[in-house]
ZAMARGU-4260 file (C-alpha; in steps of 0.2 Angstrom, whole numbers, plus 5000, padded with zeros to 4 digits):
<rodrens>
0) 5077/5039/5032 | 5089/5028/5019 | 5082/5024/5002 | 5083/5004/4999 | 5097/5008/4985
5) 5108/5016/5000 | 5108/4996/5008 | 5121/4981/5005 | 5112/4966/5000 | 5113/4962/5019
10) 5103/4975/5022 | 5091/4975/5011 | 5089/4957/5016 | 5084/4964/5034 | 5075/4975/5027
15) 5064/4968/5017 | 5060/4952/5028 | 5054/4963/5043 | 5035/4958/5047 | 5032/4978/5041
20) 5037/4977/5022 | 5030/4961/5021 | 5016/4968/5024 | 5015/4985/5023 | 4997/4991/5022
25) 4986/4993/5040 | 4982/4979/5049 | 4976/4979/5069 | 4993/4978/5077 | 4990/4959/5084
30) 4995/4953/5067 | 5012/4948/5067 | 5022/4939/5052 | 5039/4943/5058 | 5040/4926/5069
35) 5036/4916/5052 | 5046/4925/5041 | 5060/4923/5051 | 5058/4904/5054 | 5056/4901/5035
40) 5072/4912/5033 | 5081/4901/5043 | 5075/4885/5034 | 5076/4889/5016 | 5094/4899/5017
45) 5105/4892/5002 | 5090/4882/4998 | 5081/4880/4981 | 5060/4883/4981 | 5059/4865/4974
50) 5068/4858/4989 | 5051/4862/5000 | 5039/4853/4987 | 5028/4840/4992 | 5033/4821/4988
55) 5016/4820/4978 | 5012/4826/4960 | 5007/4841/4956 | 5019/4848/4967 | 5022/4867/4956
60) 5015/4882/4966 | 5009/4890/4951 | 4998/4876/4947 | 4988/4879/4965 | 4973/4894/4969
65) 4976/4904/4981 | 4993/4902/4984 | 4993/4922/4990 | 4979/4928/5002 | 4970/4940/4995
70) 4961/4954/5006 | 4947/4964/4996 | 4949/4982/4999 | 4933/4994/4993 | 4939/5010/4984
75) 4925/5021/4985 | 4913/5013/4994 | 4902/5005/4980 | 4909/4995/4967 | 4928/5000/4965
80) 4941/4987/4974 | 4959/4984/4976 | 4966/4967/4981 | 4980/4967/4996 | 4989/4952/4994
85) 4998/4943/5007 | 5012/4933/4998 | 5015/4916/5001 | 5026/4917/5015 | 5039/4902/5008
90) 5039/4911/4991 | 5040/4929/4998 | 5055/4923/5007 | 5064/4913/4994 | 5063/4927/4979
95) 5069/4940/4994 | 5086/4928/4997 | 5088/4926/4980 | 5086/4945/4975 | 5098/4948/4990
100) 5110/4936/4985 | 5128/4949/4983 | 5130/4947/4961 | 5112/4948/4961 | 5107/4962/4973
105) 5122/4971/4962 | 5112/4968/4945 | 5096/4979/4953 | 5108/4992/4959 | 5117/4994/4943
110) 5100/4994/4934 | 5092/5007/4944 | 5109/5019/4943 | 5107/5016/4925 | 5090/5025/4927
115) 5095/5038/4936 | 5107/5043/4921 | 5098/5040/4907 | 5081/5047/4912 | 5078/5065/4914
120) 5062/5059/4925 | 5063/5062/4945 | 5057/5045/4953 | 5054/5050/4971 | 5044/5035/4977
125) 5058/5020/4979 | 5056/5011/4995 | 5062/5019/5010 | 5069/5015/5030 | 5064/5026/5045
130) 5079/5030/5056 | 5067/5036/5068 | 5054/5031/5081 | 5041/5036/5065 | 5036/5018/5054
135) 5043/5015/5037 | 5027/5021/5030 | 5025/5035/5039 | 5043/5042/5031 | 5037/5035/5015
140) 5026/5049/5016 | 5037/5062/5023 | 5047/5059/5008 | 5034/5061/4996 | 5029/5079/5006
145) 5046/5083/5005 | 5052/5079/4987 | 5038/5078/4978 | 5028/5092/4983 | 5042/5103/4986
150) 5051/5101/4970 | 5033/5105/4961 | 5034/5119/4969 | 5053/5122/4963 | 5048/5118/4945
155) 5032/5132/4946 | 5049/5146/4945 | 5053/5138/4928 | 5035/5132/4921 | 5019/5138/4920
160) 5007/5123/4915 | 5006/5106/4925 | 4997/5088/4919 | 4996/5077/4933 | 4991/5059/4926
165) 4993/5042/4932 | 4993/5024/4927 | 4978/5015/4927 | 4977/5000/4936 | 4997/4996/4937
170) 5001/4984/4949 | 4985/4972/4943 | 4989/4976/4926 | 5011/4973/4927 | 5015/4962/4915
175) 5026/4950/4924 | 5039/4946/4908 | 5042/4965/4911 | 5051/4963/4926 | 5064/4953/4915
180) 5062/4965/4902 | 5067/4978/4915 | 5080/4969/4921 | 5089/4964/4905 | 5081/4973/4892
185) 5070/4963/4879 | 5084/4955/4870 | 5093/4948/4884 | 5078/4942/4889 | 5073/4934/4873
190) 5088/4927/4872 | 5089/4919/4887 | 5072/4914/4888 | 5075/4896/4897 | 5089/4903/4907
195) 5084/4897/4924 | 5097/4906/4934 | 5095/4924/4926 | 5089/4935/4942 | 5074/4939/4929
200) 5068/4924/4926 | 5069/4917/4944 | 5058/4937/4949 | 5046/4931/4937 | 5044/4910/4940
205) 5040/4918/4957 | 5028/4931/4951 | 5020/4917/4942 | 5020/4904/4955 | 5010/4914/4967
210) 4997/4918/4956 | 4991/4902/4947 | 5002/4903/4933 | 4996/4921/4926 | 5007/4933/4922
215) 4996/4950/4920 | 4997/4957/4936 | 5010/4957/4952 | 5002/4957/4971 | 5001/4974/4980
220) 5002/4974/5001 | 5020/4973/5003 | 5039/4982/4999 | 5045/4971/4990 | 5034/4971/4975
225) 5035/4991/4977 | 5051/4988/4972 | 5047/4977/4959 | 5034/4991/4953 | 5048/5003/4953
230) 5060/4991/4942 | 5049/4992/4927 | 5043/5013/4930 | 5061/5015/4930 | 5064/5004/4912
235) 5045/5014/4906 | 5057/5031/4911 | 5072/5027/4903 | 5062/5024/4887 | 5050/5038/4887
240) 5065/5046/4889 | 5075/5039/4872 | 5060/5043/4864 | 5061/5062/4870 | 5075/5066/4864
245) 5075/5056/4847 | 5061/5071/4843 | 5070/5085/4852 | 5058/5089/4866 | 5069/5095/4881
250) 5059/5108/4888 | 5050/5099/4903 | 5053/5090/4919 | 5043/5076/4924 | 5042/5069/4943
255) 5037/5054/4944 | 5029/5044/4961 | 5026/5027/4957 | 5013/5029/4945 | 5008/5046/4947
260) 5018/5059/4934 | 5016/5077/4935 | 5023/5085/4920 | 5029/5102/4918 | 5031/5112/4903
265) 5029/5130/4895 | 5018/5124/4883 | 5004/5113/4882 | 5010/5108/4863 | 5024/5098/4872
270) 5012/5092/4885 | 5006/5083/4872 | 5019/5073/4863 | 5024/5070/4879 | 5011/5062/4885
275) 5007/5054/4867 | 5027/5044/4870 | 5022/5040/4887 | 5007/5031/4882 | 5015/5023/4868
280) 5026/5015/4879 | 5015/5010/4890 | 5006/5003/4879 | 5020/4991/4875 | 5023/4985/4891
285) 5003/4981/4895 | 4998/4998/4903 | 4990/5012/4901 | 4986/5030/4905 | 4972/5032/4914
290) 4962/5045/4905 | 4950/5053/4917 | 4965/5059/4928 | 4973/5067/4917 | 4972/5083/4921
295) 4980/5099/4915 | 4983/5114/4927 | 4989/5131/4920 | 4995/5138/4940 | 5010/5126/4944
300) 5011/5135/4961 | 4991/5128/4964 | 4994/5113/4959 | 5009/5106/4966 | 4998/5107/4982
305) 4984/5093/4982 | 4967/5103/4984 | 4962/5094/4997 | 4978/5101/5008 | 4975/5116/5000
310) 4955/5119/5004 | 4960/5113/5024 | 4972/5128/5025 | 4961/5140/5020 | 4946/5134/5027
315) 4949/5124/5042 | 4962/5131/5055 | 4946/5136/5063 | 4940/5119/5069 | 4925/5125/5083
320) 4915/5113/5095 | 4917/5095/5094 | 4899/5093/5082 | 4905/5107/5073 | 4922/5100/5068
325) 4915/5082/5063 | 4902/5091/5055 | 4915/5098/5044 | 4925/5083/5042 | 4910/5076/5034
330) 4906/5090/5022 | 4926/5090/5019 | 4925/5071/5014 | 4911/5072/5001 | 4922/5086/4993
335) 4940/5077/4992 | 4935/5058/4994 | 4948/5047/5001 | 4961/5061/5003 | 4978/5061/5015
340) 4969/5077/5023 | 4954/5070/5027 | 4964/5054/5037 | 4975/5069/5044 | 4962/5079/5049
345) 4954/5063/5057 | 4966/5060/5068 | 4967/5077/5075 | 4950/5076/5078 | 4954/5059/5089
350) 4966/5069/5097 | 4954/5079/5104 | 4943/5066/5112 | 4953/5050/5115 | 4958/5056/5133
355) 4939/5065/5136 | 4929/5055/5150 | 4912/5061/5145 | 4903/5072/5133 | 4895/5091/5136
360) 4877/5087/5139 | 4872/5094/5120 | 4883/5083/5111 | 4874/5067/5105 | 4887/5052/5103
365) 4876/5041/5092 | 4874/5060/5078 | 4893/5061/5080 | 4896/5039/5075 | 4881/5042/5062
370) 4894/5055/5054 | 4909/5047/5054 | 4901/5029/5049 | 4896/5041/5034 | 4913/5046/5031
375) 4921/5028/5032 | 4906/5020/5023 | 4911/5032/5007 | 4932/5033/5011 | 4937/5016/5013
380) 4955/5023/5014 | 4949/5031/5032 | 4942/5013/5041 | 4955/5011/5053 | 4955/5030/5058
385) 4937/5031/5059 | 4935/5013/5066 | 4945/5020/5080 | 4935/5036/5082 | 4920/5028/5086
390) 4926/5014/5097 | 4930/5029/5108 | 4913/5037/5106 | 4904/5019/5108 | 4909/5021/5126
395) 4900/5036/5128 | 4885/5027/5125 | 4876/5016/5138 | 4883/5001/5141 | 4864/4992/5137
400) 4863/5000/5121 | 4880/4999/5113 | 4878/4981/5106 | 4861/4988/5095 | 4873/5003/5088
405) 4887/4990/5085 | 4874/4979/5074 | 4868/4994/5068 | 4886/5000/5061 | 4890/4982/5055
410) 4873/4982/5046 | 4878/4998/5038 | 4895/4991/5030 | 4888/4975/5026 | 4879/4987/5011
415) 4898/4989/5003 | 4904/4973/4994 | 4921/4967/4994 | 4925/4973/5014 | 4939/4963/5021
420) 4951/4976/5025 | 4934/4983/5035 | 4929/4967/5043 | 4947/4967/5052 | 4946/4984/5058
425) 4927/4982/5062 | 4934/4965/5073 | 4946/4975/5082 | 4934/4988/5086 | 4924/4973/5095
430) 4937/4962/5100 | 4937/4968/5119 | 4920/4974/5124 | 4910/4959/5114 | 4924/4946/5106
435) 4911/4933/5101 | 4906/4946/5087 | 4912/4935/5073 | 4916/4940/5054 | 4916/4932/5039
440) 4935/4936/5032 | 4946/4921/5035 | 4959/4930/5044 | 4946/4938/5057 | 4942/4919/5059
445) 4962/4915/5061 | 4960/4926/5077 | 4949/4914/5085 | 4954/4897/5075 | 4972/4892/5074
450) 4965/4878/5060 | 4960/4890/5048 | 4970/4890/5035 | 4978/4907/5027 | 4990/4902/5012
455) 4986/4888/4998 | 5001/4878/5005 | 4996/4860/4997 | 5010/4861/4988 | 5024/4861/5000
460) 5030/4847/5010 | 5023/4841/5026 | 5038/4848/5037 | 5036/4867/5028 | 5015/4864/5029
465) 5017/4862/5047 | 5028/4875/5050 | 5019/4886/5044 | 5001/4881/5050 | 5009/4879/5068
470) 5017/4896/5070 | 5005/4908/5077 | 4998/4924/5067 | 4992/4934/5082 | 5000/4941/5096
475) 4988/4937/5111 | 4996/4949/5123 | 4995/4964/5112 | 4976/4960/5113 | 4977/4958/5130
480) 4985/4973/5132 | 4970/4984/5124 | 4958/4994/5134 | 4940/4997/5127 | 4942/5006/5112
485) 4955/5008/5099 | 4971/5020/5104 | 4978/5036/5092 | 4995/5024/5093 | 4988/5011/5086
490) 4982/5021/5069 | 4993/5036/5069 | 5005/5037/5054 | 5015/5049/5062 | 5024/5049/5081
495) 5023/5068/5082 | 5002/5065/5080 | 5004/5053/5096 | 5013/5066/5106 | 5004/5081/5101
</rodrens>
């Protein structure tokens, strides 16, 4: 795997226009951007954004809804949500050439080395590239097991308490001059205020333009505003840093992935002013701790482990009959909510049915989907996992009454507000055995309707418009490629689950 500060600006170019980073939370794999991307790549190369504006007044993205797509993800299955954005893809194009651009890409290189030397803080969470047959996400995650868990556990030898902490709400709540900030610092950018050509202030006309003007907040769903993300953590490091040493605090080490910190220290005392700097400084760039995870730990060994990995080790090498094991998933889930373990340990648990042709005659499959509706209903992080595991046990059922439990399930969800990450799961779950299922998010409805309109694009000229609108979104013979249910390739993180 290579970290996108390894690339050339030719590289991170590739890299950050593949269909993948574009968008890099799960979709069903007939989604496909990487046709459009490419064809708006090709038009807009050594172009300006306003070259592509409509003839007609007002004719500025920022002053157009719904420019992004937004897709409503629930957090805990009640009232909690996250928005996945899907960029505009004209804008998300542009600002990636003109990031990538050589002087420019060399300004975000320079910056983030600056970082590296001035901060004592371990970032561990900048974008990375698989070299292998596992997805870029799926070596995001290695990463993060292999730095930042392990080097917790390195840090236990020298320090005996822990605080793990995170920033509440960040991405919504990135103020988007603090990407110039980041960039520049805040006199620079102060300065150079109605510099149009300052890489800054181009990142954050873009950030503004895609979101109606506002500048509290930067779309999650895609690499490249992880890596905007990381621009302004690293310029939050390098000043909690400054401030650290003004006051002589230097027993500690922090490791840092994106907004999650975990300090280490000998003494809670320093814990303290340590977290009372970071706060400030937060505070001062629009964010803010969030104050029921904060949490202090007095075993650093313990703790650089997440519980939930923890509790599975101990308690679940033995994983029994099939009932018993999903039983147990379900006990497991209520105990660690939403945890990596629990999607883990879910698709080990796929692993063991997807090739099984029919069920012992004790097992009922409709207790076993009643389970794992459970689970996803209250671990929206598990829905295409636990979409895929029943669309395999759906076929245990008879083929008379699987349209009642289907109704039955979608009834179910329909309880959780703000489902649209669901509805495309629940859509590919259907989209074979009974495609005139339809759902109510705009992309299920894309599927289905070439006319329906993804992207806010009233802005652009006719040409762009009917690029855009006339490229396709879904990739037909993937679908028609599906059997009946939902296969471990097409939700496994990891090839070595696939092959196991």
């Amino acid at each position: 795997m290579r970290n996108i500060l390894d690339f050339t600006n030719v590289e991170a170019r590739s890299f950050l226009l593949k269909g993948d980073s574009y968008v890099n939370f799960d979709l069903p794999k007939y989604f496909t951007f990487d046709d459009l991307i490419k064809k708006i790549s090709n038009k807009i190369d050594n172009k300006e954004l306003s070259d592509f504006y409509a003839t007609t007044k007002p004719n500025h993205p920022k002053t157009f809804d719904e420019v992004n797509y937004v897709l409503l993800n629930n957090k805990d299955g009640r009232y909690a949500w996250r928005p996945f954005e899907i960029i505009h893809p004209t804008i998300y194009v542009y600002l990636v050439h003109r990031i990538t651009e050589i002087n420019n890409w060399q300004t975000i290189l320079n910056r983030f080395r600056c970082f590296k030397e001035h901060t004592v803080i371990s970032c561990m969470s900048l974008p990375i590239e698989s070299e292998n047959s596992d997805s870029d996400k799926a070596s995001q995650v290695i990463n993060w097991w292999n730095e930042v868990e392990q080097r917790s556990l390195e840090c236990a030898l020298e320090y005996e308490y822990v605080y793990h902490t995170d920033i509440s709400d960040c991405y919504p709540s990135i103020y988007t001059h603090s990407v110039v900030w980041a960039l520049h610092t805040k006199e620079v950018a102060k300065r150079e205020i109605r510099n149009n050509s300052l890489l800054g202030n181009i990142i954050d006309g873009c950030l503004q333009s895609m979101s109606y003007g506002q500048t509290n907040g930067i779309p999650q769903g895609s690499v490249l505003m992880d890596l905007l993300a990381e621009l302004v953590l690293g310029y939050v490091d390098e000043l909690v840093t400054e401030r650290m040493s003004q006051i002589d605090v230097c027993e500690y080490k922090i490791i840092r992935y994106r907004d999650d910190y975990r300090v280490f220290v000998n003494s809670p005392e320093i814990a303290e002013r340590i977290l009372k700097i970071l706060t400030e400084v937060l505070i001062g760039l629009g964010l803010k701790l969030n104050s029921s995870k904060t949490v202090l730990s007095v075993n650093a060994i313990e703790s650089s482990i997440k519980p939930d990995k923890s509790h599975w080790i101990q308690y679940g090498s033995e994983l029994g009959s099939l009932l018993v094991f999903v039983k147990r998933l379900h006990s497991f889930s209520g105990q660690f909510p939403n945890s990596g373990t629990l999607v883990k340990m879910l698709q080990r648990f796929y692993k063991k049915i997807e090739n099984l042709d029919s069920l012992d005659d004790y097992i009922n499959p409709v207790v076993m989907i009643s389970y794992l509706a459970d689970i996803a209903y209250r671990n929206p992080r598990t829905y295409p996992i636990a979409i895929a595991v029943i669309s395999k046990l759906i076929l245990f059922i008879k083929q008379e009454d699987r349209q009642a439990l289907i109704d039955k399930i979608r009834k179910k969800f329909s309880r959780i507000p703000n489902t649209g990450h669901l509805d495309l799961w629940l859509q590919r779950m259907t989209i074979k055995i009974y495609p005139g299922i339809l759902y109510p998010e705009k992309l299920c409805r894309r599927v289905f309707d070439s006319n329906i309109k993804i992207w806010n694009s009233d802005w652009l000229c006719k040409d762009m418009q009917d690029l855009i609108q006339s490229t396709p979104l879904v990739d037909f013979g993937v679908i028609n490629s599906f059997g009946d249910f939902i296969s471990s390739q097409e939700v496994a993180l990891f090839r070595q689950l696939q092959d196991s």
